[in-house]
C-alpha positions as CSV (number, residue, x, y, z in Angstrom):
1,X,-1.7,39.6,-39.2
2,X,-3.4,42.9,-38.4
3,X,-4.3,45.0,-40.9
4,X,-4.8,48.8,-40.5
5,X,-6.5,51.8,-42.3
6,X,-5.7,55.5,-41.4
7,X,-8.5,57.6,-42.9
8,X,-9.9,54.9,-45.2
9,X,-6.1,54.5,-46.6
10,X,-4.5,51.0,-45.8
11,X,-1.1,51.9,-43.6
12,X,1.2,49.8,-42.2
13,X,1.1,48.2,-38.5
14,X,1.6,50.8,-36.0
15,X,4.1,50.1,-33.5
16,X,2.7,49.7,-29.7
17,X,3.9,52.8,-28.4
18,X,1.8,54.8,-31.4
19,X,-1.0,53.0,-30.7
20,X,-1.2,53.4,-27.2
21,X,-0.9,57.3,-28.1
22,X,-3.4,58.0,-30.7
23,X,-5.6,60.7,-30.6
24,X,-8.4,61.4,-32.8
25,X,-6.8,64.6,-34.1
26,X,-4.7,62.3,-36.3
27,X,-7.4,60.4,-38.0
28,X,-9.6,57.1,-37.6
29,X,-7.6,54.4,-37.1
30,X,-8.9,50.7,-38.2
31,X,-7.5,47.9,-36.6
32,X,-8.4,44.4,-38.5
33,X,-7.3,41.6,-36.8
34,X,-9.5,38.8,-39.2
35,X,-8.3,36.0,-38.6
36,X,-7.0,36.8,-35.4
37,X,-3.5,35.1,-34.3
38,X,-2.5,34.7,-30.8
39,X,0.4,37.3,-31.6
40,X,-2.0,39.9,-32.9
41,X,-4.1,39.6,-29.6
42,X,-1.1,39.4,-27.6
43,X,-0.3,43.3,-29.5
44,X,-3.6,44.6,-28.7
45,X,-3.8,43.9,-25.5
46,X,-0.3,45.1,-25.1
47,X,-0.9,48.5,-27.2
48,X,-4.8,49.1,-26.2
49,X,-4.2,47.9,-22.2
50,X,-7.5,45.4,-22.6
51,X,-8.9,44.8,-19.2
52,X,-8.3,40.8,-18.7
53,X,-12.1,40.1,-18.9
54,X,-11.5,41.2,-22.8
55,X,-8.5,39.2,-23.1
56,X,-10.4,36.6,-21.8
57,X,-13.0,36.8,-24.0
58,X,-11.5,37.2,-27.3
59,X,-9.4,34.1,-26.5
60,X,-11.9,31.5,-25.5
61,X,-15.1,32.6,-27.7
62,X,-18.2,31.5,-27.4
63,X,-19.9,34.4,-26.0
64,X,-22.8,35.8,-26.1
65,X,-24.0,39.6,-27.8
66,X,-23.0,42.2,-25.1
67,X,-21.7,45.5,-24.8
68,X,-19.1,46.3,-22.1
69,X,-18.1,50.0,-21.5
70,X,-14.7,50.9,-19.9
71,X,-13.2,54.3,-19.4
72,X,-10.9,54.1,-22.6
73,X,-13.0,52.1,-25.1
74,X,-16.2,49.9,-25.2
75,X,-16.2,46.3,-26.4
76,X,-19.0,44.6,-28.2
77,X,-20.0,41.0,-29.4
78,X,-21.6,40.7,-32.6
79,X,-22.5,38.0,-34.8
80,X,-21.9,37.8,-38.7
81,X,-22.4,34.6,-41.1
82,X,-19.4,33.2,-42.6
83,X,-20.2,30.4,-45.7
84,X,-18.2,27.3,-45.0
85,X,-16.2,25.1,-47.6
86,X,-19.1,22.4,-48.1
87,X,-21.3,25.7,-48.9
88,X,-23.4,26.0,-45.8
89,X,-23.7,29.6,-43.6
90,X,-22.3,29.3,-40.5
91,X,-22.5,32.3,-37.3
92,X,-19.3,34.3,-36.9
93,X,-18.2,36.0,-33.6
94,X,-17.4,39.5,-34.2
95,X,-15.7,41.6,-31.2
96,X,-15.3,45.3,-31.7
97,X,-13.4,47.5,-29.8
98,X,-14.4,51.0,-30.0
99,X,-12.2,53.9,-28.5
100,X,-11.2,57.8,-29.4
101,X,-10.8,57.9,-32.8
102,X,-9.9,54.5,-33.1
103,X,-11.3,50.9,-33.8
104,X,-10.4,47.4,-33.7
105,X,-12.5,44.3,-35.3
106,X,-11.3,41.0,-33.7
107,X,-12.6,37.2,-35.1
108,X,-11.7,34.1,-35.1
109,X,-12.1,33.9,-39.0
110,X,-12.6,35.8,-41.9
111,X,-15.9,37.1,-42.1
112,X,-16.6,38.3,-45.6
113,X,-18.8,41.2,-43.9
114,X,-15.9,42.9,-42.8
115,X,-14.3,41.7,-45.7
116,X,-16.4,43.8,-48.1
117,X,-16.9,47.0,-46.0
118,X,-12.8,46.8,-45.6
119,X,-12.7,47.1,-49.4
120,X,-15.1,49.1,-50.1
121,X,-12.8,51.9,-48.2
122,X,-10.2,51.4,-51.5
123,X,-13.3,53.1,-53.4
124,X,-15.2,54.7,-51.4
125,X,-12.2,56.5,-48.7
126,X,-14.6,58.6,-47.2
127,X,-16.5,55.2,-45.4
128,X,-13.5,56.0,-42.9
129,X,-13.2,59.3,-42.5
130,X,-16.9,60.2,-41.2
131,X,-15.8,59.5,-37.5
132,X,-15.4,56.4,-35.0
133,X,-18.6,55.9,-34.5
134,X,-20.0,56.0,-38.0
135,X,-17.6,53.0,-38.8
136,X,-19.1,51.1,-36.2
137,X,-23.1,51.7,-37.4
138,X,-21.7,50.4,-40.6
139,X,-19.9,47.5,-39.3
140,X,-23.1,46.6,-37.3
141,X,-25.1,46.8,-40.2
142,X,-23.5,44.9,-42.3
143,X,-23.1,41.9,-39.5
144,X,-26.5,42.2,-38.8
145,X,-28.1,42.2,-42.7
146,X,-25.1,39.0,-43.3
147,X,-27.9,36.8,-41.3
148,X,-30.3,37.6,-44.1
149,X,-29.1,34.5,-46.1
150,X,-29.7,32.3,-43.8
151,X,-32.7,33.1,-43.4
152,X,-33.7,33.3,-47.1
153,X,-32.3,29.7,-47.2
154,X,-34.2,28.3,-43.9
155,X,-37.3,30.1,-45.5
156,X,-36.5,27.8,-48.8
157,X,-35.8,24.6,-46.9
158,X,-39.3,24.9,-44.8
159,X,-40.5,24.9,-47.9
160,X,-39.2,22.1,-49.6
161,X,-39.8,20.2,-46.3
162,X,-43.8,21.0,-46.6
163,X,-43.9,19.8,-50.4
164,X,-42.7,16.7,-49.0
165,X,-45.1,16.1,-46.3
166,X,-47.9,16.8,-48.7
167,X,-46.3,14.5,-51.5
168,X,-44.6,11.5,-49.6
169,X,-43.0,12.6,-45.9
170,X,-40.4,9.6,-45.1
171,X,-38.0,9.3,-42.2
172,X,-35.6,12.1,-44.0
173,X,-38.1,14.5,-43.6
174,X,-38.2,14.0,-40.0
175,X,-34.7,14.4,-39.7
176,X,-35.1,17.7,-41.4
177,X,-37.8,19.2,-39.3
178,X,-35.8,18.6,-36.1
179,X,-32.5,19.9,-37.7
180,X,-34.3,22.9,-38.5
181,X,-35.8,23.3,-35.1
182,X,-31.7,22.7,-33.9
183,X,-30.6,25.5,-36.1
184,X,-33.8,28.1,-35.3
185,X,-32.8,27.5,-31.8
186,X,-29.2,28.8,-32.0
187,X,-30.4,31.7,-34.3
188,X,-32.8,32.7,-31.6
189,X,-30.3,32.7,-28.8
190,X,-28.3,34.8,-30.8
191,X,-30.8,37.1,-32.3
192,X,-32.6,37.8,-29.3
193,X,-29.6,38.8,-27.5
194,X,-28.5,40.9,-30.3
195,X,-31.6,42.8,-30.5
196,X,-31.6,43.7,-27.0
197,X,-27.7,44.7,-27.6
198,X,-28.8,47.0,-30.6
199,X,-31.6,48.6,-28.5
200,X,-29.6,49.7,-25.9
201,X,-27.0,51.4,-28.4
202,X,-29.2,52.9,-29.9
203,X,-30.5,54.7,-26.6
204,X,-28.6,57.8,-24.6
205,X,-27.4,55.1,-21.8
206,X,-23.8,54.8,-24.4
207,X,-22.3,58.2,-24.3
208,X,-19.2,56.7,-26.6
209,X,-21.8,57.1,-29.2
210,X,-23.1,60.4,-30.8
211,X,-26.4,61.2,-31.3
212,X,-26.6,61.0,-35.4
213,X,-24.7,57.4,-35.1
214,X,-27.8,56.3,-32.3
215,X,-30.1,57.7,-35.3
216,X,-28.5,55.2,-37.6
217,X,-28.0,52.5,-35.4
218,X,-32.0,52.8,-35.1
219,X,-32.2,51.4,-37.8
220,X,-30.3,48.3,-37.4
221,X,-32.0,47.7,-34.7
222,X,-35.6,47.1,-36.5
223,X,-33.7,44.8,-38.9
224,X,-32.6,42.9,-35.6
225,X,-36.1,42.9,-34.6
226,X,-37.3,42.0,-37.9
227,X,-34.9,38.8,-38.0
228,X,-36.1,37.8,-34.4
229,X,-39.5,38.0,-35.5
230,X,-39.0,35.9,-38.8
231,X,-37.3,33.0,-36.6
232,X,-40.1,32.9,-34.3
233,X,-42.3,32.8,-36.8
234,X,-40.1,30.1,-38.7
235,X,-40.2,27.9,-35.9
236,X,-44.4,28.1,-35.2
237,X,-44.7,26.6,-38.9
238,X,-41.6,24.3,-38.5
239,X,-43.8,23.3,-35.1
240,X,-46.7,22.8,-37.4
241,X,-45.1,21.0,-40.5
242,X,-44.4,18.1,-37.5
243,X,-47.6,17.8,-36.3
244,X,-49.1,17.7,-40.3
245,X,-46.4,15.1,-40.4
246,X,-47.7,13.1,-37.7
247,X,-51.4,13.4,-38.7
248,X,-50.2,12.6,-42.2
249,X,-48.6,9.0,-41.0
250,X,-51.5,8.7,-38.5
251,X,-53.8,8.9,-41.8
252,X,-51.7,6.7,-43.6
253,X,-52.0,3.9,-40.8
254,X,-55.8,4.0,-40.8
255,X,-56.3,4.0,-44.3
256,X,-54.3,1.0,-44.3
257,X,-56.1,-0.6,-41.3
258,X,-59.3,0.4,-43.2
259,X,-58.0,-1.7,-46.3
260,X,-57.2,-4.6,-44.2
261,X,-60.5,-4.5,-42.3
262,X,-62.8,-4.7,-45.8
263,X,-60.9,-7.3,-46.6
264,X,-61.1,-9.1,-43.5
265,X,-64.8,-8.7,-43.6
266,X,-65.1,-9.9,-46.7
267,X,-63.5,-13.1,-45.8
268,X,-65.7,-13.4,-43.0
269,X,-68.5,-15.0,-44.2
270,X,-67.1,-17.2,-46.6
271,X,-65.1,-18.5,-43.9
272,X,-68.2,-18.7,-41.9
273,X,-69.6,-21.2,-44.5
274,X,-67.3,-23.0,-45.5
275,X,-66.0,-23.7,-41.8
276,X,-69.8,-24.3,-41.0
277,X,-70.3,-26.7,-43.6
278,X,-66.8,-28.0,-44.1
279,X,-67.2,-30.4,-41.0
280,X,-67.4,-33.6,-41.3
281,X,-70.4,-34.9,-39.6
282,X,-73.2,-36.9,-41.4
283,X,-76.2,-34.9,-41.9
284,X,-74.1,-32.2,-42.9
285,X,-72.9,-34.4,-45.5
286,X,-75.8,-35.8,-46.5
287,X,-77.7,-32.2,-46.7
288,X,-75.1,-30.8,-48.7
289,X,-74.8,-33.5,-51.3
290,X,-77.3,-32.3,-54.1
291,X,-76.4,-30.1,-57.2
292,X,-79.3,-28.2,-55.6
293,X,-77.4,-27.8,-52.6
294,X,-74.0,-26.5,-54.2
295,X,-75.8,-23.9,-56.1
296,X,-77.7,-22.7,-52.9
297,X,-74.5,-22.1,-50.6
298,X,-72.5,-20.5,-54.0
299,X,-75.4,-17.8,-54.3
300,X,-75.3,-17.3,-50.3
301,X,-71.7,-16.6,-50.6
302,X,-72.1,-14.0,-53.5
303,X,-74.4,-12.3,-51.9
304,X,-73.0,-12.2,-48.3
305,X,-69.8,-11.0,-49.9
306,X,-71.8,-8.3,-51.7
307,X,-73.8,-7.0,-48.8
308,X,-70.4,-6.2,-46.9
309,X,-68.7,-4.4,-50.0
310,X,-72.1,-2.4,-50.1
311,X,-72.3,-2.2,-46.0
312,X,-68.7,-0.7,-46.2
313,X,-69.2,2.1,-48.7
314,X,-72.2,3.5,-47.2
315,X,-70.0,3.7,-43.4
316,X,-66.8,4.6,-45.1
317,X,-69.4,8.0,-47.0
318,X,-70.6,8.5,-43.7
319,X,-67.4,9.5,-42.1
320,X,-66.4,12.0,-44.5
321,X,-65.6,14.9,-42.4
322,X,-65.1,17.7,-45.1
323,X,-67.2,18.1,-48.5
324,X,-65.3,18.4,-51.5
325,X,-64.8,22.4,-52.8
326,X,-67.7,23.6,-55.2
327,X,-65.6,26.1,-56.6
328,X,-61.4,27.5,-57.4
329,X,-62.3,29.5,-54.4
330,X,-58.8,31.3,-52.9
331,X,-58.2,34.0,-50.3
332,X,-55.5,36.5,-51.5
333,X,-54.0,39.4,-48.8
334,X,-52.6,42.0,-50.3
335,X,-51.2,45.4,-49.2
336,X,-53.7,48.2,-48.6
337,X,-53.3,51.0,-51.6
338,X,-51.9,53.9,-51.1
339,X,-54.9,56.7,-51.5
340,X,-53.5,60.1,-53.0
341,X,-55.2,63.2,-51.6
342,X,-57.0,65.3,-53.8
343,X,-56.3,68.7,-53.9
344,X,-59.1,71.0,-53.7
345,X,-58.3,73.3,-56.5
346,X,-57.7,70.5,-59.1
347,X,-60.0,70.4,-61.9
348,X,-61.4,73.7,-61.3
């Protein structure tokens, strides 16, 4: 079902024929088609006369953020988040069609984005009434700020990931750091695209679009920017929590080996001795047979095994790479203050 707006004021569907005829002398007209029925795309392409590469697009999805500009509208892919019955945010594709005085928002679900800026035009009418193009900064910015959450809840989960490492990583955590680097690799195919899509709105190269709406969409174009910049720099410290993960288990395994290898050496002598002397020849017998004897090859094994505990303590403190902090030393960064200039008559 399509649902329209005249003005910011919900009508009902206009007939083909109307449609194909508007002007913008009779108001802004907002075409909703969220979700989007094969009927309802069958009607705008009937009403609007899409060009078969849009048909073609809406239909079969998947595309990529791009701006197309024909002589009787422009048609743009945008992306949105949409929140998913088991609770997780999932990307929405968003196609806007953008003509003279009238515009149509096409998905393939409902995106609450649109949702919330097609009520907000029950309170606040004037949202459309300011003009074709004004609707579309606004619908731009509210697809592009829905990403926000996700995010705010990557930026959580990286955390949680490098508590882990530092308490106790196990395979799980693994499986989280490459899931991550999975889902910062989608964003980034997106959000780069879409940032390059915003700047060239934003320039004089789209004539569709006034000058005060470039202004605006400006704007949304740094928050593009701003998200792009955030995944990148998501993905250098998901990058590094692996390789802390690796040198983690890496320590773990040598500490281990370290473990084993005291021991080991420990044993060594004993076994020395008592292999030496366990064999049965005659004069090892026969020297060994005294109380005097007994007591000799006890103390020799006491004190071989303590010269190796001591031996080992005095390597294992010589390969301590880093001393242990003196101090509660920390390095804090904090924004530069913002100076007041003084006027040069105050105080006098």
């Amino acid at each position: 079902m399509i649902n329209t707006r005249v003005d910011g004021r919900p009508v009902n569907q206009l007939s083909s024929e109307e449609l194909r005829s508007w002007t913008a002398q009779r108001g802004l007209l907002w075409l909703d088609a969220s979700p989007a029925e094969p009927a309802d795309v069958e009607y705008l392409s009937t009403a609007l006369q899409l060009h078969p590469t849009v048909i073609e697009d809406i239909e079969n999805r998947n595309q990529r953020p791009k701006v197309d500009d024909f002589d009787r509208y422009m048609f743009v892919v945008l992306f949105g988040t949409v929140r998913d019955t088991t609770g997780e945010l999932l990307l929405a594709e968003v196609h806007i069609l953008l003509g003279d005085g009238w515009l149509a928002t096409v998905s393939d679900t409902d995106v609450p984005a649109l949702r919330q800026l097609w009520a907000a035009c029950d309170k606040r009418p004037e949202i459309g009434q300011a003009g074709a193009s004004m609707l579309f900064h606004r619908i731009c910015d509210s697809l592009v700020d829905s990403v926000f959450p996700i995010l705010d809840e990557i930026d959580d989960e990286i955390d949680r990931i490098e508590d882990n490492i530092v308490a106790r990583a196990d395979v799980q955590t693994v499986s989280d750091i490459f899931r991550l680097k999975r889902d910062l690799g989608v964003l980034r195919r997106v959000l780069g695209p879409e940032r390059d899509l915003l700047q060239i709105l934003s320039g004089p190269r789209t004539p569709r679009l006034d000058a005060e709406t470039q202004i605006y969409l400006r704007d949304v174009y740094d928050h593009s920017v701003r998200m792009v910049e955030q995944v990148d720099s998501y993905r250098d410290i998901i990058t590094g929590s692996l390789d802390v993960y690796l040198s983690s288990v890496s320590n773990r395994v040598g500490e281990q080996t370290r473990r084993l290898t005291v021991v080991a050496t420990i044993f060594l002598p004993l076994t020395f001795l008592t292999g030496f002397f366990g064999m049965n020849f005659a004069v090892l017998v026969s020297a060994i047979s005294t109380p005097q004897a007994l007591a000799i090859g006890l103390t020799a094994m006491a004190l071989s095994v303590t010269l190796v505990v001591f031996v080992s303590q005095r390597l294992t403190a010589r390969v301590t790479p880093i001393p242990a902090p003196t101090g509660p030393r920390r390095i804090s960064i904090r924004m530069p203050t913002r100076r007041t200039r003084r006027r040069s008559g105050a105080g006098s």
